[in-house]
VEXDREN-2710 file (C-alpha; in Angstrom, 1 decimal):
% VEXDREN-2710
k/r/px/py/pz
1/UNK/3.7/206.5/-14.6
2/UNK/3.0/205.4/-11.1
3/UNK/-0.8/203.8/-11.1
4/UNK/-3.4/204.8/-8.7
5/UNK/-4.7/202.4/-6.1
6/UNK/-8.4/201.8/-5.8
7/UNK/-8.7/203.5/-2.9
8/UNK/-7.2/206.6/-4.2
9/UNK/-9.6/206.8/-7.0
10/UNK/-12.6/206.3/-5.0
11/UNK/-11.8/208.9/-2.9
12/UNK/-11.4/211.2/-6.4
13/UNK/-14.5/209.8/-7.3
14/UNK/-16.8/210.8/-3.9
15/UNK/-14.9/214.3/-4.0
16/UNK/-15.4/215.2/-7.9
17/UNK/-19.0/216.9/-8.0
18/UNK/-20.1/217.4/-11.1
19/UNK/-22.4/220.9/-12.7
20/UNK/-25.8/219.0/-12.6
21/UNK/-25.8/219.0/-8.4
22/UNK/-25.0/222.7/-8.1
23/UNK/-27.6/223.5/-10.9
24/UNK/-30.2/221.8/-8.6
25/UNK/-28.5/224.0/-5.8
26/UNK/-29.0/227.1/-7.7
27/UNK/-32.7/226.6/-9.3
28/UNK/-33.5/225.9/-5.5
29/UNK/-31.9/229.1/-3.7
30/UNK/-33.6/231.2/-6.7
31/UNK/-37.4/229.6/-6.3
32/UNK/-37.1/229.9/-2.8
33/UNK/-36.0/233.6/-2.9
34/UNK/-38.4/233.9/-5.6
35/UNK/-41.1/233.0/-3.1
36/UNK/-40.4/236.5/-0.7
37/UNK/-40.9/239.2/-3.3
38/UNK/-43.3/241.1/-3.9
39/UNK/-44.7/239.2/-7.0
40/UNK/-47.1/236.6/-4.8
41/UNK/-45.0/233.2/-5.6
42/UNK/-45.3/232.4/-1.8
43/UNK/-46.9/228.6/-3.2
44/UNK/-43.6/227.8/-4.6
45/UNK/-42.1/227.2/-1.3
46/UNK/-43.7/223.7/-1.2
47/UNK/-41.5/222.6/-4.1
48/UNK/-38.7/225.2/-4.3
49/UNK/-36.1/223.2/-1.7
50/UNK/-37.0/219.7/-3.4
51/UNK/-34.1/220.2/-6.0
52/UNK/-31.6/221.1/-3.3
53/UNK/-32.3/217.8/-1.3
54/UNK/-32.4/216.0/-4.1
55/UNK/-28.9/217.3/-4.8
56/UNK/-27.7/216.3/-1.7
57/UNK/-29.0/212.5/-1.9
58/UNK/-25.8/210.0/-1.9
59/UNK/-23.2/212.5/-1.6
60/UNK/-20.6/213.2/0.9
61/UNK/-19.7/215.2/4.0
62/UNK/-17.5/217.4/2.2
63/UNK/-19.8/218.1/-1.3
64/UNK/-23.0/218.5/1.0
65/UNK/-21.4/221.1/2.8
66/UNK/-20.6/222.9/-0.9
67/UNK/-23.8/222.4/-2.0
68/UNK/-25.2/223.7/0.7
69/UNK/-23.4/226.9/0.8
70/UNK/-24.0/227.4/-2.9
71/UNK/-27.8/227.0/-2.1
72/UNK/-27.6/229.6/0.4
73/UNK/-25.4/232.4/-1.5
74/UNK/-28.0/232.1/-3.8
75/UNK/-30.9/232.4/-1.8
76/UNK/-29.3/235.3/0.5
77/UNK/-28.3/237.5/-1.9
78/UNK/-32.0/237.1/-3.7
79/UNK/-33.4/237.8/-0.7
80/UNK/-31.5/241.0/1.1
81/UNK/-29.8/242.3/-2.2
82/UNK/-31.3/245.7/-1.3
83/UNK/-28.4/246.2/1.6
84/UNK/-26.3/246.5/-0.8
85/UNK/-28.1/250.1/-1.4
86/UNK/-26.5/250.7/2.7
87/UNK/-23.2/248.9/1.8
88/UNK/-22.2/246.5/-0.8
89/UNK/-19.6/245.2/1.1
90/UNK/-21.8/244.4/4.2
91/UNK/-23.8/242.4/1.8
92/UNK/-21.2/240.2/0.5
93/UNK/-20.3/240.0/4.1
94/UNK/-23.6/239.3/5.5
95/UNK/-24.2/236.8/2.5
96/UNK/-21.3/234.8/3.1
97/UNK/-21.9/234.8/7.0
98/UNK/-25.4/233.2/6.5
99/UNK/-25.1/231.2/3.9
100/UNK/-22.9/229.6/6.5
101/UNK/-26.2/228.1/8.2
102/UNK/-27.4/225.9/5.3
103/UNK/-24.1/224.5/5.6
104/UNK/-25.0/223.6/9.1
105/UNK/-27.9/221.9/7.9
106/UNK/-26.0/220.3/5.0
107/UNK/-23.6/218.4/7.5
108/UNK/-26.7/216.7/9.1
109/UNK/-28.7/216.4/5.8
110/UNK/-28.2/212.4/5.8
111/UNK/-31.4/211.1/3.8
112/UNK/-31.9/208.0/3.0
113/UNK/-35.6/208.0/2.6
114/UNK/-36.2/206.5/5.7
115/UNK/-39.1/207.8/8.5
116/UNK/-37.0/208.9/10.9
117/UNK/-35.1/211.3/8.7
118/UNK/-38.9/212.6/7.5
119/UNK/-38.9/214.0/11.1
120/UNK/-35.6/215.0/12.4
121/UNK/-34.3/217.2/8.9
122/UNK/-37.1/219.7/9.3
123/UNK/-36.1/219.8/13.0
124/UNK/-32.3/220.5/11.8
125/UNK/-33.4/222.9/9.3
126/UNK/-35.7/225.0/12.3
127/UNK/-32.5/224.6/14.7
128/UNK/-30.3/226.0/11.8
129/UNK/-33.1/228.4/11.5
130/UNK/-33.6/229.5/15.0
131/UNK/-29.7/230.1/15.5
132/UNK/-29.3/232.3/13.2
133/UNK/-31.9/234.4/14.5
134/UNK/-29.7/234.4/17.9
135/UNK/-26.2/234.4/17.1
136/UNK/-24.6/237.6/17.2
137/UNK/-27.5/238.7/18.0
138/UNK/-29.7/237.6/15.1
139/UNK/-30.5/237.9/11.9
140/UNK/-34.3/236.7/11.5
141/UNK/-34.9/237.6/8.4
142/UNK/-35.6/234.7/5.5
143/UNK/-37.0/232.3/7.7
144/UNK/-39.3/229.8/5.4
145/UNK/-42.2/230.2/7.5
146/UNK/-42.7/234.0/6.9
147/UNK/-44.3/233.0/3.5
148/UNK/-47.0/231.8/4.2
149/UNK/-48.2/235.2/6.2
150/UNK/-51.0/235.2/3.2
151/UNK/-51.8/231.4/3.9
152/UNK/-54.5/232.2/6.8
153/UNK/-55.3/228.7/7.9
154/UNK/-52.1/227.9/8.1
155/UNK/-50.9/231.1/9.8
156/UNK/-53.1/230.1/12.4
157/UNK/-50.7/227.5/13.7
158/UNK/-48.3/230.4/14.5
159/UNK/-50.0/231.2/17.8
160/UNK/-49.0/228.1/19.3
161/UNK/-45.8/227.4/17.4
162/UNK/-44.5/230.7/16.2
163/UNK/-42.7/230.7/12.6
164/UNK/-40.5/227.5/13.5
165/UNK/-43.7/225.0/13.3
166/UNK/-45.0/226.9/9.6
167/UNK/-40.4/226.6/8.6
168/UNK/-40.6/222.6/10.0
169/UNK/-43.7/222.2/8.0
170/UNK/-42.4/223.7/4.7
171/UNK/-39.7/221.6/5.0
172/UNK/-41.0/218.0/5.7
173/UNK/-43.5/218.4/2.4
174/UNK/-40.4/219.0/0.2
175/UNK/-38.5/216.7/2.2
176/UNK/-40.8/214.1/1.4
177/UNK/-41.7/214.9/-2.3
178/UNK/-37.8/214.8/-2.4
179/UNK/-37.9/211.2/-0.7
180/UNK/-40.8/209.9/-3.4
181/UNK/-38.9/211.1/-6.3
182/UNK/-35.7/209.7/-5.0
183/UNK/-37.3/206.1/-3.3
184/UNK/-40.6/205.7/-4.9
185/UNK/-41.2/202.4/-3.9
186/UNK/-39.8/203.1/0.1
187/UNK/-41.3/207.0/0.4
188/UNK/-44.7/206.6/0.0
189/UNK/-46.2/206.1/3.7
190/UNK/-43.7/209.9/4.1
191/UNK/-45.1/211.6/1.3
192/UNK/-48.7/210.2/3.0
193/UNK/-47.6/211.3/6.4
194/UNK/-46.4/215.1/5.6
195/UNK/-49.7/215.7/3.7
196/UNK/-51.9/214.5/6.9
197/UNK/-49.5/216.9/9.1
198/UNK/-50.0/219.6/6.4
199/UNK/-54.2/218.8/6.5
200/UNK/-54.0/219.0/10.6
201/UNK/-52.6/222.7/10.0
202/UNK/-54.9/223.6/7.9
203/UNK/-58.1/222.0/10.1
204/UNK/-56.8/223.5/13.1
205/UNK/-56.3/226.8/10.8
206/UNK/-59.9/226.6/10.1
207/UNK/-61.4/226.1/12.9
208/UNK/-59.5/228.8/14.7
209/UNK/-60.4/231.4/11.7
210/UNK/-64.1/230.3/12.5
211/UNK/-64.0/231.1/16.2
212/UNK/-65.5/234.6/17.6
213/UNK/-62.6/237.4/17.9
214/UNK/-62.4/238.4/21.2
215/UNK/-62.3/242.7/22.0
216/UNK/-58.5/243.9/22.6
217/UNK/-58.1/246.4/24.9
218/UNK/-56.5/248.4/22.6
219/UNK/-56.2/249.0/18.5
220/UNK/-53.3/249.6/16.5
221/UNK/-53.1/251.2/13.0
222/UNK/-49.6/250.0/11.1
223/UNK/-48.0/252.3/8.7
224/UNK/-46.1/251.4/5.7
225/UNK/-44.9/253.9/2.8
226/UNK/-42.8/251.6/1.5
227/UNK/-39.7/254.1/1.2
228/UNK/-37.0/253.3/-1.3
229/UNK/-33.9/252.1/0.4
230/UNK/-31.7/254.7/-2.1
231/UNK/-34.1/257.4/-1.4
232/UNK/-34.2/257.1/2.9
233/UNK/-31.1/258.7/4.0
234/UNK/-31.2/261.2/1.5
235/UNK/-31.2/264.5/2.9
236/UNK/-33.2/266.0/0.0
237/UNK/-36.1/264.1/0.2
238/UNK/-36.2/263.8/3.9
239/UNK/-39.7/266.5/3.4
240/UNK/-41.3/264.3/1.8
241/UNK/-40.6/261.3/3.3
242/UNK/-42.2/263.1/6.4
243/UNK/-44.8/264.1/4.4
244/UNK/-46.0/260.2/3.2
245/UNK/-45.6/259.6/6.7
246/UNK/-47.7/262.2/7.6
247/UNK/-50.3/261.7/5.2
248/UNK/-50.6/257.6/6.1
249/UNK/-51.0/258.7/9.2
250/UNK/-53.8/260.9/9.3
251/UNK/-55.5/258.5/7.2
252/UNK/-55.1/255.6/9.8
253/UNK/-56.2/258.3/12.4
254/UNK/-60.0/258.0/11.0
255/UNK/-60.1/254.9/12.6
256/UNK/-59.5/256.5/15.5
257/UNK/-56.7/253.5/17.0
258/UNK/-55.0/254.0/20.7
259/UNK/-51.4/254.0/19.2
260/UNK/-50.3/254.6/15.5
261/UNK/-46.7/253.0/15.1
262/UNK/-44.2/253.9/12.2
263/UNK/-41.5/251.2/10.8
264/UNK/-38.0/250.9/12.4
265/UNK/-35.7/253.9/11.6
266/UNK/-38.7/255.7/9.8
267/UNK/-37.7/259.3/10.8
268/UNK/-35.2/260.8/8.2
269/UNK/-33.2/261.9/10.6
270/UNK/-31.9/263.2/14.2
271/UNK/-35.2/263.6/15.8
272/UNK/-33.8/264.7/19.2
273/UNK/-31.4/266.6/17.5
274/UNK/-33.1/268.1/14.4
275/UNK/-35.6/270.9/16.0
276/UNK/-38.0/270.9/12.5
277/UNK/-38.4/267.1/12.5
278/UNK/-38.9/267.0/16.3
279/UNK/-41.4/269.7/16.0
280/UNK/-43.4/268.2/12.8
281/UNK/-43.8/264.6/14.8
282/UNK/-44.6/266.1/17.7
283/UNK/-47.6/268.4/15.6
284/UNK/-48.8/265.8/13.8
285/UNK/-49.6/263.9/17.2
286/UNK/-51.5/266.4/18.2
287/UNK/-53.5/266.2/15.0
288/UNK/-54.0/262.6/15.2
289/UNK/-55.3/262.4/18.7
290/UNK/-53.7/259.2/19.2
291/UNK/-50.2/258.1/21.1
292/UNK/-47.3/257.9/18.1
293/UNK/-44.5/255.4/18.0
294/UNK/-41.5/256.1/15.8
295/UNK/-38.2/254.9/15.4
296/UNK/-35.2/256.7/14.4
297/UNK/-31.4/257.1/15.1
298/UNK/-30.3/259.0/18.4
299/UNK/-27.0/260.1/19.0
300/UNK/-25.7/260.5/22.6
301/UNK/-22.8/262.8/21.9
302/UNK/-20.9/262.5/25.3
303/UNK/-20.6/258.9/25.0
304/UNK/-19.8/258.9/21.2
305/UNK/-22.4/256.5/20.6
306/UNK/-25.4/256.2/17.8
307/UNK/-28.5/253.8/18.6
308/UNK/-31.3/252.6/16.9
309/UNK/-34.2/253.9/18.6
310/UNK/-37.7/254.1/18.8
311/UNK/-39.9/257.0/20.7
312/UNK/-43.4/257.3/22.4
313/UNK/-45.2/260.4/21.4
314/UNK/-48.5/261.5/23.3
315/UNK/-52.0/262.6/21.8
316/UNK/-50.7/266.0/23.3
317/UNK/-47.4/266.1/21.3
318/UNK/-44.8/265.1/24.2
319/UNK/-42.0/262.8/24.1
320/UNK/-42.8/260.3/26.9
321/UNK/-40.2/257.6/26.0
322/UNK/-37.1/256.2/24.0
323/UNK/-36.0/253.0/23.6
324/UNK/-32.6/251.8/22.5
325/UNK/-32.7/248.6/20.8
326/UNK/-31.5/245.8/21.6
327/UNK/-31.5/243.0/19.0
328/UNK/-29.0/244.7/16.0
329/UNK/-28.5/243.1/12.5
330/UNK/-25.4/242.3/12.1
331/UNK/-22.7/243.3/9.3
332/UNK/-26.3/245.8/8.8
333/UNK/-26.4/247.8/11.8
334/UNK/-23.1/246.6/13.6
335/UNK/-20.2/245.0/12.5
336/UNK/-19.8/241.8/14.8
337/UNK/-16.1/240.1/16.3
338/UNK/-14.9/244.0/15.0
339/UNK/-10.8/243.2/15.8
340/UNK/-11.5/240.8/12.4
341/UNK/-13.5/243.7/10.3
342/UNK/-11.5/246.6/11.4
343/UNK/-11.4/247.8/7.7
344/UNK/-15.4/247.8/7.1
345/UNK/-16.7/251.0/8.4
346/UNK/-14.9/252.7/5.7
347/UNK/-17.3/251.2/3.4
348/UNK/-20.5/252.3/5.0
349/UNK/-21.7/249.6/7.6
350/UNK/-23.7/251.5/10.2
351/UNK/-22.1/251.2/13.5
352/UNK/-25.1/251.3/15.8
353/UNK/-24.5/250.8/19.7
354/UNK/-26.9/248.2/21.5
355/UNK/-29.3/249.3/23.9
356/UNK/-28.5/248.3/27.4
357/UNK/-32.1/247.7/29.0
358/UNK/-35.3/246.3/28.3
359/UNK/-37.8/249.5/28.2
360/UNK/-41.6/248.8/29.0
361/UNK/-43.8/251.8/27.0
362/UNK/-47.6/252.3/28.5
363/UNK/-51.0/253.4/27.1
364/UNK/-54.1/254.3/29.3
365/UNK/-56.2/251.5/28.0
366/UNK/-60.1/251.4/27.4
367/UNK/-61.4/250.4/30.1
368/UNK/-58.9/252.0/32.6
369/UNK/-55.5/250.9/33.9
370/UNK/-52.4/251.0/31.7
371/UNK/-51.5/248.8/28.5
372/UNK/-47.6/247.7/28.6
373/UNK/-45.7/247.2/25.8
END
């Protein structure tokens, strides 16, 4: 039996991983998806990625990259599970796609406890971040910073750095838990570090939260029924869909706001195209007294072509605008580098068309002059 040579079996050695790594992996990518539902876990965020860095301490190129992927399957798939109500198969497909970014991150995720790495990590993480939310045109969804819209001191920080600075700051606290646990005796100045740059946050936070608001020149009233992704494109219950839309919306209306908007593809169906919708919206802004923004799909039949749209309504019940978007989720809305997922529409991926310009909507505002938007 020919004997292996030393070199041989340290290379077997640095490329076995054993269960305990990709355990830590998994705990992590659940606590972190754990902190965007519903159930008000947002606090776990601080500590949920300290397992996953730990995992990664000491290991190779190759077993970060694995661990890596693993966290972010997991995460993913706890995260937007409910596209697989639109199409399963975009889900696996858009799961494996993004769980392709914390791979990114897990080629640079080098951490040897040292100061430097306290600071460029959470900057690799936010690039890894930031990408994603561009490539193919974007996928923004799941970015770290989004859970801490409760966290109002903190949010504060937003206006200056948008989501990125709340993501880099998630990430350097477990980042240098991560580095105590792992270096006790070397990681202390980084633990001390991260929790003065959390404290800034929050001071500036405060202080901001303690400043006078200033009048806007014009006020908004959200609306959110919180429809059931099974239930939305159901042609049976399209009424009454309307109808919660409908009734949120003349509630909102005794506010009396400028401009009442509805969520992305809120209309259950064809508004151009389906005369009792059209004529519903364009009653119940009337009735509200205020401009109406909604978004639904429009179909330009000549071109063969279905967008993702949103339109203006007046107070007097007319149609002044439609905008095509733009910025389409991929593998969700359109199915990106198609010659290599020819075979996917069969399964129910929407097949949206991008919009081709950038559309400015106006309001008369308060104090005269037009509000653009």
């Amino acid at each position: 039996m020919k004997k292996r040579t030393k070199k041989q079996r340290q290379r077997q050695t640095e490329e076995s991983l054993s269960f305990f790594p990709i355990l830590l992996c998994l705990t992590s990518g659940l606590l972190t998806a754990l902190t965007f539902t519903r159930w008000q876990l947002e606090f776990l965020i601080w500590i949920s990625l300290i397992p996953y860095l730990i995992s990664l301490a000491d290991k190779t190129l190759r077993q970060r990259m694995l661990l890596s992927w693993v966290f972010g399957l997991v995460f993913f798939l706890g995260t937007i599970y409910w596209i697989g109500h639109v199409s399963f198969l975009g889900l696996a497909a858009l799961c494996l796609y993004l769980s392709l970014y914390p791979v990114l991150f897990g080629l640079a995720a080098v951490n040897k406890g040292g100061i430097l790495s306290l600071f460029l990590l959470p900057t690799a993480w936010v690039a890894t971040e930031f990408l994603r939310s561009h490539a193919f045109s974007g996928f923004g969804w799941g970015l770290l910073g989004y859970t801490q819209f409760r966290n109002l001191p903190l949010l504060q920080s937003a206006r200056i750095s948008g989501v990125w600075g709340l993501s880099y700051l998630v990430v350097l606290v477990n980042l240098a838990l991560a580095q105590a646990l792992l270096y006790p005796e070397r990681c202390r100045r980084n633990l001390t570090v991260a929790l003065l740059l959390l404290a800034v946050f929050a001071s500036f936070g405060a202080y901001s939260l303690n400043r006078p608001v200033p009048s806007l020149p014009v006020s908004l009233s959200v609306i959110q029924p919180n429809i059931a992704q099974e239930d939305k494109w159901d042609p049976d219950k399209a009424p009454e869909i309307l109808a919660r839309f409908e009734q949120l919306s003349l509630k909102a209306a005794r506010e009396k706001p400028d401009l009442i908007v509805w969520p992305e593809t809120s209309v259950p169906g064809y508004l151009q195209d389906e005369k009792w919708l059209r004529d519903n919206i364009s009653a119940l802004a009337q009735s509200l007294d205020s401009w109406l923004l909604v978004g639904g799909p429009r179909e330009n039949v000549a071109a063969n072509k279905y967008y993702n749209s949103a339109f203006l309504f007046s107070p007097a019940g007319e149609l002044r605008d439609v905008h095509d978007k733009l910025h389409l989720v991929p593998f969700g809305e359109y199915i990106p580098l198609r010659p290599l997922f020819r075979f996917l529409p069969d399964y129910g991926i929407a097949d949206f068309s991008s919009g081709s310009t950038y559309d400015l909507f106006s309001l008369p505002g308060k104090t005269g002059g037009e509000i653009k938007f």
